[in-house]
VOBA-300277 format. One record per residue: x, y, z of N, C-alpha, C in turn; residue in three letters. Coordinates in steps of 0.001 Angstrom, whole numbers, plus 500000, padded with zeros to 6 digits. Example, Ala and Ser with C-alpha at 12.3 -4.5 7.8 and 13.67 -1.06 7.14 Angstrom:
# residues 2
513190494310507800512300495500507800513200496700507800ALA
512850497750507080513670498940507140512900500030507870SER
END
This chain:
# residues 162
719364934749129378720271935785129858719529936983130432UNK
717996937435129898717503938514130552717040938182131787UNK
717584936843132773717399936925134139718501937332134647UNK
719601937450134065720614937842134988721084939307134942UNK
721408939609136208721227941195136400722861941629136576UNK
723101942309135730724823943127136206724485944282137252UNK
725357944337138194725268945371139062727005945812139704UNK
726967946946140148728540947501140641728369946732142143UNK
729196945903142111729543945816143565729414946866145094UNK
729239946508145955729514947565147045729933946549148296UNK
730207947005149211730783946739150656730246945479150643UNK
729211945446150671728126944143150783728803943273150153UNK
729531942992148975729053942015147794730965941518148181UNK
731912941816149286733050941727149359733586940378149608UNK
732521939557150492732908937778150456732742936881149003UNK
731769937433148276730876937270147180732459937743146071UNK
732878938923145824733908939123145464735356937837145579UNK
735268937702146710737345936902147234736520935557146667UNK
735049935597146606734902934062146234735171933552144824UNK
734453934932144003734813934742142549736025934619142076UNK
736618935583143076738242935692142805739205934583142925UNK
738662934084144145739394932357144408738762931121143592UNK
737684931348142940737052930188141271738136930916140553UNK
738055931713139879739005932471138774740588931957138665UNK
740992932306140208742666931534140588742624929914140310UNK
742032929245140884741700928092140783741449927706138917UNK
740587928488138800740335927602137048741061928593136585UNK
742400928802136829743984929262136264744943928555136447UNK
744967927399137780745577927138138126746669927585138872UNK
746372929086139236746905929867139972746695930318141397UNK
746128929040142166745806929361143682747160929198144257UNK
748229929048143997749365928945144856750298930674145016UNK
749359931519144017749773932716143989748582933721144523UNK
747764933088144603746263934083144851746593934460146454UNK
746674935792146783746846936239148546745597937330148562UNK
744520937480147575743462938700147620743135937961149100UNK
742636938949150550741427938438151126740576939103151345UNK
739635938757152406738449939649152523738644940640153174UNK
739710940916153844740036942363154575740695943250153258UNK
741749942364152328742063943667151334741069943793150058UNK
740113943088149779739500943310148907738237944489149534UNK
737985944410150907737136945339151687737635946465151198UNK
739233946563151945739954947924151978740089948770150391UNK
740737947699149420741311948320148653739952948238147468UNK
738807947925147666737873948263146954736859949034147248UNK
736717948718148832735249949459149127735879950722150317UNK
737186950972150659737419951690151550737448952296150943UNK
738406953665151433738356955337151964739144955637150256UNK
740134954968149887740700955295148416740177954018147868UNK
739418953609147226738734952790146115740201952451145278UNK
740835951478144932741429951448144161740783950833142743UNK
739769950184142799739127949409141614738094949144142269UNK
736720949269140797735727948924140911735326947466140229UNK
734204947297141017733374945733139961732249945562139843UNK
731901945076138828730497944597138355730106943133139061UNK
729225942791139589728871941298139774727837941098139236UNK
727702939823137983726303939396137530725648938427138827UNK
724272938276138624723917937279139710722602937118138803UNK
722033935808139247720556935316138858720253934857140084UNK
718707935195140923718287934648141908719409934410143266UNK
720610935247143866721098935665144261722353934508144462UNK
722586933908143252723664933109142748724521934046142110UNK
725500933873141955726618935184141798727215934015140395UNK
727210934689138746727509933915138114728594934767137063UNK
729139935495137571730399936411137322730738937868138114UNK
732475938359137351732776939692137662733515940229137284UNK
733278941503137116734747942169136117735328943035137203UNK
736414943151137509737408943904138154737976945069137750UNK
738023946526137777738433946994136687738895948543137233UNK
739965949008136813739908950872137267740405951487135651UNK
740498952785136115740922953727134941742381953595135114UNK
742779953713133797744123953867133596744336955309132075UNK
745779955867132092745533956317131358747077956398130177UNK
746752956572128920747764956540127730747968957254127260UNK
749692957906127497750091959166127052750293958894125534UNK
750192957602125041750533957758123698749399958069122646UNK
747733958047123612746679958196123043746446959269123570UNK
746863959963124717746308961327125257745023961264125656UNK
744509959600126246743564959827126285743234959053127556UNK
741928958718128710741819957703129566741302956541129141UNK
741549955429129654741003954026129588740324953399130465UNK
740045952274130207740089951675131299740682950243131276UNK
741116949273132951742165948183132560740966947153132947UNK
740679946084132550739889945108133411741538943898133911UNK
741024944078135130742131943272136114741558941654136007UNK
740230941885136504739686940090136280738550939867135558UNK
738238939121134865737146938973134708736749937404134442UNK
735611937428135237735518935652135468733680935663135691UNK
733957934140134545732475933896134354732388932633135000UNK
731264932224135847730984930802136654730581929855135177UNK
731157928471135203731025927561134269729990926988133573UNK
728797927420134478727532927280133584726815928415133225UNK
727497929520133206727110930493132371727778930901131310UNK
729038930087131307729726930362129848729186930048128659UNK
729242930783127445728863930293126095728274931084125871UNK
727183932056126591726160932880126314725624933956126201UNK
726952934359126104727282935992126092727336936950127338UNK
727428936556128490727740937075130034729018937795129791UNK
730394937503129260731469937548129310731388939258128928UNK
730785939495127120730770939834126421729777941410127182UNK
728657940754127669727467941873128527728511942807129555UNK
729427942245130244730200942725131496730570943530130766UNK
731740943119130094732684943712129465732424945396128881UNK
731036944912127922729987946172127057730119946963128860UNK
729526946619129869728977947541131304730448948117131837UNK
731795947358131412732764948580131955732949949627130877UNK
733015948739129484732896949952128772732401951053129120UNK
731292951224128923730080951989129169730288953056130237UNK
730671952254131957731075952387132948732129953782132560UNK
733332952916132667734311953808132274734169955313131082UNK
733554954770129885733415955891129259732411957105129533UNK
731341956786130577730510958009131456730963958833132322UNK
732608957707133274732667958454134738734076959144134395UNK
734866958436133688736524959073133273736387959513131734UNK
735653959374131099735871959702129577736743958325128586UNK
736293957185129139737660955996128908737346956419127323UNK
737938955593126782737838955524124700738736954296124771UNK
739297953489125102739687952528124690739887951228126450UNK
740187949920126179740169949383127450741430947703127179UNK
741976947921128018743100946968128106743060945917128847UNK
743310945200128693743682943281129932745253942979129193UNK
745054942030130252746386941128129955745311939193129922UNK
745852938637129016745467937308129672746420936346129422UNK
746728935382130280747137934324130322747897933583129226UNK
748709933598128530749764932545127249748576931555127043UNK
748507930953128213747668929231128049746720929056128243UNK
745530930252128170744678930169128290743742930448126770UNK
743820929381126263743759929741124831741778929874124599UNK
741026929051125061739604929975125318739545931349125817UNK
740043932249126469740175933187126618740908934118125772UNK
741867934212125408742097934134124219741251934332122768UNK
740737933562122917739858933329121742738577934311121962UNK
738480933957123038736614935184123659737291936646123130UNK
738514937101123103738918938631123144739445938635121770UNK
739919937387121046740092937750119344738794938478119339UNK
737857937472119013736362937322118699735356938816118864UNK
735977939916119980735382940657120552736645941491119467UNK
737438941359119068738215942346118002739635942653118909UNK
739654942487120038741011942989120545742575942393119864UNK
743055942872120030744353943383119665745544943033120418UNK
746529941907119658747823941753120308748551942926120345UNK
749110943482121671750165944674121773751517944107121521UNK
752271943884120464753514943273119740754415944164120238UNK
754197945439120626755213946016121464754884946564122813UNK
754156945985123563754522945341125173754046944264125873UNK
755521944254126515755727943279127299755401943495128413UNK
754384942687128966754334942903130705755565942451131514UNK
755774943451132732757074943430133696756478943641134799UNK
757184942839135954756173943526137323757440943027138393UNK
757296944397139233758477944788140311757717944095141929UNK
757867943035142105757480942680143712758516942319144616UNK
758104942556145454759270940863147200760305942068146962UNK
761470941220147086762768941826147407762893943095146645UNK
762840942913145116763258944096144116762189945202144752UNK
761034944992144922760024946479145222760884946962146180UNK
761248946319147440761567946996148509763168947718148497UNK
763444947284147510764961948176147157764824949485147029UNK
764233948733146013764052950419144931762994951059145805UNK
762146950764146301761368952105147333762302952283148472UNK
763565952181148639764835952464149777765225952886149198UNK
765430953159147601766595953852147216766623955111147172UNK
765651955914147582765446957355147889766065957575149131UNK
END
């Protein structure tokens, strides 16, 4: 593992990015929903408003993960966080603590540049190895929330209804 190097993404690393991102959809079984491309992952990561940052591990300029991730913040903690959106390890680097290294670098990340103190995901019902990687790391079922998400027809209502 001390050959492989974590680093923050930049402009450069944006094909390298939609690629990890499209392994990740794929070993979800979720490429029939995946629309990231290389123009919005350019824009909405490396343009003019950054919406989220990322880490990419690489060994010998093989790209063998990435964490996806911005600040978020909790009025019920009064405090900032941070969310990891993706995080995806290439299949022969699993087992060996890569997952676990990222994860420690948004920590870290987040708690230098926003003040984070705590950090949130969502994962998958059926993805029960994953799952298991974030028992293991100590996280915490939220028993009172439920993820909800407003897209397609319903978004465009309700942003008309003003």
């Amino acid at each position: 593992m001390s050959d492989i190097s974590i680093r923050l993404a930049t402009k450069d690393d944006t094909e390298a990015v939609v690629t990890m991102l499209t392994q990740l959809a794929s070993d979800l079984g979720s490429e029939d929903h995946f629309l990231s491309t290389r123009e919005a992952i350019a824009e909405y990561g490396f343009g003019t408003r950054p919406m989220f940052e990322c880490f990419v591990a690489e060994r010998e300029n093989s790209n063998l993960g990435l964490a996806l991730f911005f600040p978020i913040f909790s009025t019920n903690r009064a405090k900032p966080g941070v969310y990891v959106q993706d995080l995806w390890i290439s299949g022969d680097a699993r087992g060996q603590g890569l997952g676990r290294r990222m994860l420690a670098e948004v920590v870290n990340y987040g708690a230098q540049n926003w003040d984070a103190t705590y950090l949130s995901l969502m994962v998958y019902a059926d993805n029960i190895k994953a799952r298991e990687f974030y028992r293991k790391l100590g996280f915490d079922k939220c028993e009172n929330d439920v993820s909800k998400a407003l897209d397609g027809d319903a978004f465009a209502r309700l942003k008309s209804a003003l």
